[in-house]
C-alpha positions as CSV (number, residue, x, y, z in Angstrom):
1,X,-3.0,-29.2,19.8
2,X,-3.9,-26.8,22.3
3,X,-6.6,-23.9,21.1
4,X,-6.0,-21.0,22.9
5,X,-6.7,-18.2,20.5
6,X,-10.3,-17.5,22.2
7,X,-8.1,-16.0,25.2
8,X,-7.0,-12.5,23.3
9,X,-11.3,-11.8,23.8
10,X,-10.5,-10.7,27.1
11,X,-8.6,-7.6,25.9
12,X,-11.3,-6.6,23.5
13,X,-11.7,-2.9,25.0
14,X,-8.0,-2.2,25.0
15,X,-7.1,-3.4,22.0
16,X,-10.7,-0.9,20.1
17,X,-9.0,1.9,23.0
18,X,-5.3,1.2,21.2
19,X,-6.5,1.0,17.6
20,X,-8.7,4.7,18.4
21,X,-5.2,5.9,19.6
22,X,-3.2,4.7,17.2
23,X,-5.3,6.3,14.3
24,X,-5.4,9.4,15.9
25,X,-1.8,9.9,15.1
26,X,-0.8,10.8,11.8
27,X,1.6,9.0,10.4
28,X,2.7,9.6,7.0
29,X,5.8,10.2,5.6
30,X,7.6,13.3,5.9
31,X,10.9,14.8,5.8
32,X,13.6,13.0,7.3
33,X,15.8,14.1,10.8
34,X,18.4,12.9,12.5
35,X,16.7,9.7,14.4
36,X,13.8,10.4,12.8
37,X,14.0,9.1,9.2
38,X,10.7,9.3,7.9
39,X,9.3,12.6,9.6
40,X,8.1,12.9,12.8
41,X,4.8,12.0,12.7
42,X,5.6,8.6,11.7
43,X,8.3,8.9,14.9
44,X,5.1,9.5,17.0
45,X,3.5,6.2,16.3
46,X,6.6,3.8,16.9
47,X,7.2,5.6,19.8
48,X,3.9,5.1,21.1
49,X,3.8,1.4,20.2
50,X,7.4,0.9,21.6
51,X,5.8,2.6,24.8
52,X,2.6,0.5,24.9
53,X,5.1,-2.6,24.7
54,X,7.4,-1.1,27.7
55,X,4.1,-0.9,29.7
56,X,3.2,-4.4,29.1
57,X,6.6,-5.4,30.5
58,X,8.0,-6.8,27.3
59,X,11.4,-5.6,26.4
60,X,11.5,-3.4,23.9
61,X,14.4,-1.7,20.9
62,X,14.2,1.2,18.6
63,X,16.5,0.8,15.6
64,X,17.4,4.1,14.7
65,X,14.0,5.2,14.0
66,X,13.5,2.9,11.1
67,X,11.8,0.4,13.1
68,X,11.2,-0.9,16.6
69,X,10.4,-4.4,18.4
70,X,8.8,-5.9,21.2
71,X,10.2,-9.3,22.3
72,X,9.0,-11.9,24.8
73,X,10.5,-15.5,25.9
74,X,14.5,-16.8,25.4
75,X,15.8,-19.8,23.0
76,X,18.2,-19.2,20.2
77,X,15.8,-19.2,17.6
78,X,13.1,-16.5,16.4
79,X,9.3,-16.2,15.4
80,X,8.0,-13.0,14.5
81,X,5.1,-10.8,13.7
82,X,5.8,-7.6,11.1
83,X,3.3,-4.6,10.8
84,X,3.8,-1.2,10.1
85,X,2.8,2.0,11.5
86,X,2.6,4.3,8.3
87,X,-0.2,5.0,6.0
88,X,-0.8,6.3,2.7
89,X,-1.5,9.7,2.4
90,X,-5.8,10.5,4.2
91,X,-7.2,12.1,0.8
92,X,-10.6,13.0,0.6
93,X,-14.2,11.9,0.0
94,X,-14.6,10.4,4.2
95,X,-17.7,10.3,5.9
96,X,-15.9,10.3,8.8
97,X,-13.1,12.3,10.1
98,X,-9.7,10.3,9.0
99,X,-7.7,10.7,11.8
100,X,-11.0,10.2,14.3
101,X,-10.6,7.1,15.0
102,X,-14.7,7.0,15.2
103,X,-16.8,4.2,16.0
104,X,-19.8,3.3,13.6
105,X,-22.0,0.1,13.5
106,X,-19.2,-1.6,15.0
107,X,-16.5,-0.3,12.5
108,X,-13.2,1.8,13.3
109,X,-13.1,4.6,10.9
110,X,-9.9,6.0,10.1
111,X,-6.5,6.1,8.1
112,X,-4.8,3.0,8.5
113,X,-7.2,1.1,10.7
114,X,-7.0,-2.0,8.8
115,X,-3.8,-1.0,6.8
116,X,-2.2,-1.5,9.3
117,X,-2.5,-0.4,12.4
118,X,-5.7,-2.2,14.1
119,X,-3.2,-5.4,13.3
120,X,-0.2,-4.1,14.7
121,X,-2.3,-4.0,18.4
122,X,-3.7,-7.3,17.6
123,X,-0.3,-8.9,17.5
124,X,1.1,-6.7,20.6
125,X,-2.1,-8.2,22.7
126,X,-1.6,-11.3,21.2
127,X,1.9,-11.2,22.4
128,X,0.7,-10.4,26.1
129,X,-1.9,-13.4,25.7
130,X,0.7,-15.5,25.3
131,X,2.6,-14.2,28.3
132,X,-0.2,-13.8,30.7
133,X,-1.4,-17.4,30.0
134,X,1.8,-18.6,31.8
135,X,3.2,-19.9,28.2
136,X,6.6,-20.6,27.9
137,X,7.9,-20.0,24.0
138,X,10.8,-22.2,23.2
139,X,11.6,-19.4,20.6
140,X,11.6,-16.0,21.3
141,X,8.4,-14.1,19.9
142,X,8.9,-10.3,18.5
143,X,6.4,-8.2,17.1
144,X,8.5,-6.1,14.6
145,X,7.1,-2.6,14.0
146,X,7.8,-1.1,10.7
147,X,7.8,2.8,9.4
148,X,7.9,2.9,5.4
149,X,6.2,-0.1,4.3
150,X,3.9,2.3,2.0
151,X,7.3,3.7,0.4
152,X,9.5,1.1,-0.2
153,X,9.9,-1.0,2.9
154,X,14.0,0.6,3.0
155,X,13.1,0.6,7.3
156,X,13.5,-3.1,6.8
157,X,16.8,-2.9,5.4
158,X,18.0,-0.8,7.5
159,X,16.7,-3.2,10.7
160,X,17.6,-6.3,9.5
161,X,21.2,-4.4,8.9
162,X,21.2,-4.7,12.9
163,X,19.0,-7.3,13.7
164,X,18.2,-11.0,12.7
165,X,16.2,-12.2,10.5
166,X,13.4,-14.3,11.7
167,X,13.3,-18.0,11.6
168,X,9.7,-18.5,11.3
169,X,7.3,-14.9,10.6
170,X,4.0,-13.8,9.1
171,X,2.5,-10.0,8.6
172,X,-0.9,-10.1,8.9
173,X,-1.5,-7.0,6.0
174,X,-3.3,-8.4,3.3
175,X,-5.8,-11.3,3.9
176,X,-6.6,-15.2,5.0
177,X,-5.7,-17.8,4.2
178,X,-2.6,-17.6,3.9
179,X,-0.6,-16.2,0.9
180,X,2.5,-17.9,0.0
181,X,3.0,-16.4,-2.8
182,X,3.3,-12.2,-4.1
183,X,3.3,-10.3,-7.2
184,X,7.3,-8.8,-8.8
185,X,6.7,-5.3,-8.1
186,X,8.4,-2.2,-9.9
187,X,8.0,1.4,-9.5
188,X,8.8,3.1,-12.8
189,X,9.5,6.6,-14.3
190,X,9.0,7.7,-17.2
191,X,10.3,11.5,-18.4
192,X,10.9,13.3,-21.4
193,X,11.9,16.9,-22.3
194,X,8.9,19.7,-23.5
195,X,9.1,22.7,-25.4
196,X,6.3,24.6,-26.0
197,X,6.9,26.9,-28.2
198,X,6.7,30.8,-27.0
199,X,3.7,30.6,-24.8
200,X,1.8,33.0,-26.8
201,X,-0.4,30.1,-28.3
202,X,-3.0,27.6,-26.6
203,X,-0.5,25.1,-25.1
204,X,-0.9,22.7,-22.1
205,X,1.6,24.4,-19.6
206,X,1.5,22.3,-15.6
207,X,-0.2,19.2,-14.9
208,X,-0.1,17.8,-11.9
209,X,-1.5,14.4,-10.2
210,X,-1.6,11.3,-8.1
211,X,0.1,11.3,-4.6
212,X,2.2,7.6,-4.4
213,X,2.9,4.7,-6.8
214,X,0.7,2.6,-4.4
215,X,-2.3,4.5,-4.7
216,X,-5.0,5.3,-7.9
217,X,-4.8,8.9,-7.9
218,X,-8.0,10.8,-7.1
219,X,-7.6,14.5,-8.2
220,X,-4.8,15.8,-11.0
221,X,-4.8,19.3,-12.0
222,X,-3.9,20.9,-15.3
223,X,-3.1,24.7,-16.7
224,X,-3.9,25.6,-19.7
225,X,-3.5,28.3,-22.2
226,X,-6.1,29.4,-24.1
227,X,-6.4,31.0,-27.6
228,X,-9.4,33.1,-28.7
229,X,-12.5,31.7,-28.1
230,X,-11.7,28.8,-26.8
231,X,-13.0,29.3,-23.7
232,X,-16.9,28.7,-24.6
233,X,-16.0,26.0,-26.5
234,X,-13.9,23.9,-24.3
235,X,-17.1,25.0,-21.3
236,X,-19.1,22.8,-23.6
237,X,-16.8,19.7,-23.6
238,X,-16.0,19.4,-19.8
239,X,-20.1,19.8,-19.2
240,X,-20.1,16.6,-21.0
241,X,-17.5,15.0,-18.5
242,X,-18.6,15.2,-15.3
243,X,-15.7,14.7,-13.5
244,X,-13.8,17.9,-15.0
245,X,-14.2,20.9,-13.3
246,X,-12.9,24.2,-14.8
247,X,-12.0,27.5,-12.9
248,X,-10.7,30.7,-14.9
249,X,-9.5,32.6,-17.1
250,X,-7.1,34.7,-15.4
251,X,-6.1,38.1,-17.0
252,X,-3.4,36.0,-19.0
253,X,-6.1,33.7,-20.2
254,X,-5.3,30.9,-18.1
255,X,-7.5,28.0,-17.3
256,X,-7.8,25.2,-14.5
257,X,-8.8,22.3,-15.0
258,X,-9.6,19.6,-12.1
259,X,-10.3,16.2,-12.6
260,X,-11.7,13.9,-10.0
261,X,-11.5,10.3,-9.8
262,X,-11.5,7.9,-6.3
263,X,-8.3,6.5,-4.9
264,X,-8.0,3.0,-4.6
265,X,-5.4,0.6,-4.2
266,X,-2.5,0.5,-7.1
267,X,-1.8,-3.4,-6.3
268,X,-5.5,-3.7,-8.3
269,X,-6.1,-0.2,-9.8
270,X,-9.9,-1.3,-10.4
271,X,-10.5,-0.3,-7.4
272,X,-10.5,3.0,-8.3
273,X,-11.2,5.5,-10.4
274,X,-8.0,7.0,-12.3
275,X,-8.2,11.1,-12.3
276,X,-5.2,11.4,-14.6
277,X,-6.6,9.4,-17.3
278,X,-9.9,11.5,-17.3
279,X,-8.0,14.5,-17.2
280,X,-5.7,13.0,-20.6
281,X,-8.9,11.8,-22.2
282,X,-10.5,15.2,-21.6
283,X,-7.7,17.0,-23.2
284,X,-7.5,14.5,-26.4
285,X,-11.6,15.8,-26.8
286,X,-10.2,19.3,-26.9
287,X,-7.3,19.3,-29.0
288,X,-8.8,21.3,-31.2
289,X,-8.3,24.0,-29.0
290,X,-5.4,23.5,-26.8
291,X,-2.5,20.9,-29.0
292,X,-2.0,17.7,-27.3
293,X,0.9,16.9,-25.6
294,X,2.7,14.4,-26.8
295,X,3.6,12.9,-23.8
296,X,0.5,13.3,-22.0
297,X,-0.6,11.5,-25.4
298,X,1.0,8.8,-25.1
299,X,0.0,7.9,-21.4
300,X,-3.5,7.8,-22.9
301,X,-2.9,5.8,-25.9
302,X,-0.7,3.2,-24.2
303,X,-2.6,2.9,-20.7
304,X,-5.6,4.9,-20.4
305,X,-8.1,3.4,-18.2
306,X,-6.6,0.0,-18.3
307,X,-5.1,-1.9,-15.7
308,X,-3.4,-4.8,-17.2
309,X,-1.2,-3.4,-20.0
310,X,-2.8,-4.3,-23.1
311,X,-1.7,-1.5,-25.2
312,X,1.5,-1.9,-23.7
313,X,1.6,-4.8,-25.0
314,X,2.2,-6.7,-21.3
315,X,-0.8,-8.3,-20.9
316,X,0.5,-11.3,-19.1
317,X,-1.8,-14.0,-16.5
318,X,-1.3,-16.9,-14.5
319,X,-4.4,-19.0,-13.7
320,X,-2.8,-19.3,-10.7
321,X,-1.1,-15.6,-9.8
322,X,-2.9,-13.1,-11.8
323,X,-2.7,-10.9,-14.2
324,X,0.0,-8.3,-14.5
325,X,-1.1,-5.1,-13.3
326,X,-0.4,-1.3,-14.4
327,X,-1.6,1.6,-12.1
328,X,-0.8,5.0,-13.9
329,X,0.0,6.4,-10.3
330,X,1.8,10.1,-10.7
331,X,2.1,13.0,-12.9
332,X,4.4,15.9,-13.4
333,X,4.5,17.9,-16.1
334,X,5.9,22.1,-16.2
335,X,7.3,24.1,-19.0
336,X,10.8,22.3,-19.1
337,X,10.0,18.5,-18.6
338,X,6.8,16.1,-17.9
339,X,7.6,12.9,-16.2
340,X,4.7,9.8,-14.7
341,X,5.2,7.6,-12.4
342,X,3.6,4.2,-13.2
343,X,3.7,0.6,-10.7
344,X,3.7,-2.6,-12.4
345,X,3.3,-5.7,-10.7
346,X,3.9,-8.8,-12.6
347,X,2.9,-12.2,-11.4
348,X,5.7,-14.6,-10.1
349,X,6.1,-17.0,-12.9
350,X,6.6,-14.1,-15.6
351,X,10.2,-12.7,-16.1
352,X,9.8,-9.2,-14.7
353,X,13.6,-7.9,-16.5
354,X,12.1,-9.2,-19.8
355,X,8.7,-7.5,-19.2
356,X,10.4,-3.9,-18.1
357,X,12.7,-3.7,-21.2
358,X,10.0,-4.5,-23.4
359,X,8.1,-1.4,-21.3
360,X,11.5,0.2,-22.0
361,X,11.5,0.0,-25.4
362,X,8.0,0.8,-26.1
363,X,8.6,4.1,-24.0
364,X,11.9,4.9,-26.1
365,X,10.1,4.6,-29.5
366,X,7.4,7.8,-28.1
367,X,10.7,9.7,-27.3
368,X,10.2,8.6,-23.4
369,X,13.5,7.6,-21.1
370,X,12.7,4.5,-18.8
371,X,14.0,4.0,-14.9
372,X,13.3,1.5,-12.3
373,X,13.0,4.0,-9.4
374,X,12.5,0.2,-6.6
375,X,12.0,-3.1,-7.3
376,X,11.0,-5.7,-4.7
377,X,11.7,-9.4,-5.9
378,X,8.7,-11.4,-6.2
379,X,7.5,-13.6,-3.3
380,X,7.2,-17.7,-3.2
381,X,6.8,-19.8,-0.3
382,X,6.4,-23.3,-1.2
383,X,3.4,-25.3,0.6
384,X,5.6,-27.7,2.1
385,X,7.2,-25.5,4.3
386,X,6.7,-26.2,8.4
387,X,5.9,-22.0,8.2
388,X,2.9,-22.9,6.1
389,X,2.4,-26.3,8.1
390,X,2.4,-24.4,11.3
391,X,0.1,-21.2,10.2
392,X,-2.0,-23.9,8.2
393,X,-3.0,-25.7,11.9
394,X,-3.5,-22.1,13.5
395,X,-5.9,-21.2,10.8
396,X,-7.8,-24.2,10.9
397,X,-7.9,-24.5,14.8
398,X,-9.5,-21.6,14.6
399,X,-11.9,-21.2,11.9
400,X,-12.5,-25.2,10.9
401,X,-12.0,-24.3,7.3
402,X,-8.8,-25.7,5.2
403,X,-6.5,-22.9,4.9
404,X,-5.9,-22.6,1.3
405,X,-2.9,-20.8,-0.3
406,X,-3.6,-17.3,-2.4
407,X,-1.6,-15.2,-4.6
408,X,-1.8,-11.3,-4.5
409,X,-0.7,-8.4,-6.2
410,X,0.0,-6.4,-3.1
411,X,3.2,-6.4,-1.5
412,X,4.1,-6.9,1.9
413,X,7.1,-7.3,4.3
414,X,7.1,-11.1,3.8
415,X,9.5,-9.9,1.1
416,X,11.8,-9.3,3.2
417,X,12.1,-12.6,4.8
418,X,14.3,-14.1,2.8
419,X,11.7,-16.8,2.3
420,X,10.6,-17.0,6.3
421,X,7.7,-15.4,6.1
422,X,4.0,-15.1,4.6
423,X,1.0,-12.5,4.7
424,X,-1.5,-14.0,6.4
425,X,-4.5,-12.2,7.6
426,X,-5.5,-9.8,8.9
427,X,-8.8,-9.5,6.0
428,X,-11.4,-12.0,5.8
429,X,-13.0,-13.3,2.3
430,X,-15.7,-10.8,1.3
431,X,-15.1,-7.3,3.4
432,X,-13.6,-4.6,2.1
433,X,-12.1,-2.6,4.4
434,X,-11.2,0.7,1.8
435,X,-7.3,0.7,2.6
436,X,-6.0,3.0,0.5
437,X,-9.5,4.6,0.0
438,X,-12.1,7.1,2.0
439,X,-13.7,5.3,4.8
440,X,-11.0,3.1,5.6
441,X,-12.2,1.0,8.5
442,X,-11.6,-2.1,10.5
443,X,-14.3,-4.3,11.9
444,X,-14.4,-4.6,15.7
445,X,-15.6,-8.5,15.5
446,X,-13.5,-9.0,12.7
447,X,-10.3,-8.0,14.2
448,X,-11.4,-10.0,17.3
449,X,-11.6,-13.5,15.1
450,X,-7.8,-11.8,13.6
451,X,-7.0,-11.7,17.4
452,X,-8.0,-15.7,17.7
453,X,-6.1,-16.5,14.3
454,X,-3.3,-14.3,15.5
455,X,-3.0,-15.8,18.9
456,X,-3.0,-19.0,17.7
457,X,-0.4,-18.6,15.3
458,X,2.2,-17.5,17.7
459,X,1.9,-20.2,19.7
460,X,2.0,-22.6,16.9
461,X,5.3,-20.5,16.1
462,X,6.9,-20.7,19.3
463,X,6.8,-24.6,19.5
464,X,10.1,-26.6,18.5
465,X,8.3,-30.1,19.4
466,X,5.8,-29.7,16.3
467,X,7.4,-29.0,13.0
């Protein structure tokens, strides 16, 4: 077997240049225009990569805005790389600008620099590698650029609508080795109606939290009515919580509190900090002054600040796949109605259906309606495939170490692969590279050794003589 990875080094400035560029431009979702479904700063960034790709002499496609490619070599069948251009939303707490693109210590600072953008110029210069080393794929090679990955991956559908499904494909958006196998994945909403009587009394009237059902929410806001004296007294309490802050009374005697927390990543909600249930447990200690909601109530009772439903009585593991996972993700609660938003993800050997109506009836018993709002199927790949034969060999070419196969939480576009595709890469085993967090950033030499991996990979892909 030939090792060619090592070659993609020679575009190590371009590729940091690209990766700079590419963070520059915000692209989260927005509202939706004709050819531009997602907004128009997310339009910005496949354009740019389509561009990039045009320049590099490959030919190129934009399918209606939802997603683009890059494609290289002839032969009837198909190897693929899929990344995506969007990113969850920038938040706060950076030390460096989030759309700067800085360089520290070696690092790429920025929104989306490892999630997932310093990949998707990996695979483009990998793509050229292969092309300027005189190698001839017996499959065509495409590098598949996708726009709503962080939102429920509906640019894919709409793609592969149009255009084939790949024989053989990897994204390289979670982490090595290779992971053949991901997480059910629901996005749920729960609602119910309020009534709060005629306002005159202390009553919890907005709350307001979390930004996406991928993401631990970092800040939720509530606003309260106060009786008399409550004020002093309620002071007192959030003292004792240091991640309450309060502002007010206004002249009707409203309050506002602020909660802080630290966003993290809902496939393992861990890794942050959850402001919505600091800002439910803060209300619970001061019920005696403002009446707790019941709603609100029954988020803390059931979830809380745990991540793998034990009071929702869901607690299921694999000792291969994980434990199911709840990340209390969104709140909205006015006068009229409350609703929350929460994402399961429930490992592949459990019966997701079974586990939602269970969720479903719990919810119903508190008064709370239940609706899957998306569902992505959950992933598994079995190891005797020639995908994980031929990304096995790349892997080990590269690194010398057996390329084992992993189970994650997160979900990726492998799901929509119809069983022709893995994650594999771009992370390495102990870095953390704070996607979905503040200080999101990509290693220079790490993405480098991803460029090698990457490289390799293709070529291994585009070869009909080694199944």
């Amino acid at each position: 077997m030939k090792l060619i990875g090592p070659n993609i080094r020679r575009y190590e400035r371009d590729i940091v240049e690209q990766i700079q560029a590419l963070v520059r431009i915000r692209s989260v979702a927005g509202e939706g225009r004709p050819g531009q479904p997602y907004g128009e700063e997310i339009d910005r960034a496949l354009h740019y990569m389509l561009r990039l790709g045009a320049e590099m002499g490959f030919r190129t496609a934009n399918v209606d805005g939802y997603a683009g490619h890059v494609e290289y070599g002839s032969g009837e069948e198909l190897a693929a790389v899929l990344v995506h251009l969007d990113t969850v939303p920038e938040g706060t707490g950076w030390s460096y600008p989030p759309l700067g693109g800085d360089i520290h210590d070696g690092r790429i600072y920025g929104r989306g620099a490892s999630d997932n953008k310093g990949p998707a110029v990996v695979a483009l210069f990998a793509l050229k590698a292969i092309r300027d080393l005189g190698l001839e794929p017996q499959r065509r090679l495409r590098i598949i650029f996708g726009t709503n990955e962080e939102n429920g991956m509906t640019d894919l559908d709409r793609y592969f609508a149009r255009e084939e499904v790949p024989d053989y494909a990897f994204t390289p958006d979670a982490g090595y080795p290779i992971i053949n196998a991901e997480k059910g994945y629901y996005v749920i909403r729960l609602s119910a109606e309020r009534a709060i009587g005629s306002g005159i009394g202390p009553s919890l009237l907005r709350m307001d939290g979390g930004t996406a059902p991928n993401v631990v929410p970092e800040r939720c806001t509530a606003l309260l009515q106060l009786g008399d004296g409550a004020l002093e007294r309620l002071t007192v309490v959030a003292n004792e919580h240091p991640r309450i802050q309060v502002s007010g009374p206004d002249r009707s005697s409203r309050l506002v509190l602020t909660a802080a927390g630290r966003s993290g990543h809902g496939s393992y909600p861990p890794s942050g900090v959850n402001a919505i249930a600091h800002m439910a447990e803060f209300l619970h200690a001061v019920v005696a002054d403002v009446p707790e909601d019941r709603f609100v109530s029954f988020l803390r009772n059931a979830i809380g600040f745990e991540a793998f439903g034990e009071s929702l009585g869901i607690s299921y593991s694999d000792p291969v796949h994980g434990r199911l996972t709840v990340n209390l993700a969104q709140i909205r609660l006015d006068e009229e109605s409350a609703e929350a938003i929460l994402n399961v993800r429930i490992p592949v050997t459990e019966d997701g259906e079974r586990i939602i109506e269970r969720l479903r009836h719990t919810a119903a018993e508190a008064g709370i309606a239940l609706e899957v709002t998306d569902h992505l199927l959950p992933l598994y790949v079995a190891p005797d495939q020639p995908l994980i034969r031929k990304l096995s060999r790349a892997y080990e070419a590269v690194t010398g170490e057996r390329a084992e196969l992993l189970s994650i939480g997160g979900g990726t576009y492998a799901r929509k692969l119809r069983g022709r595709g893995v994650a594999f890469g771009a992370g390495f085993r102990g870095t953390d590279t704070r996607a979905h967090q503040p200080d999101e950033f990509v290693g220079i030499e790490d993405m480098m050794r991803h460029g090698e991996i990457c490289l390799q990979a293709l070529y291994e892909l585009s070869r009909t003589d080694e199944e």
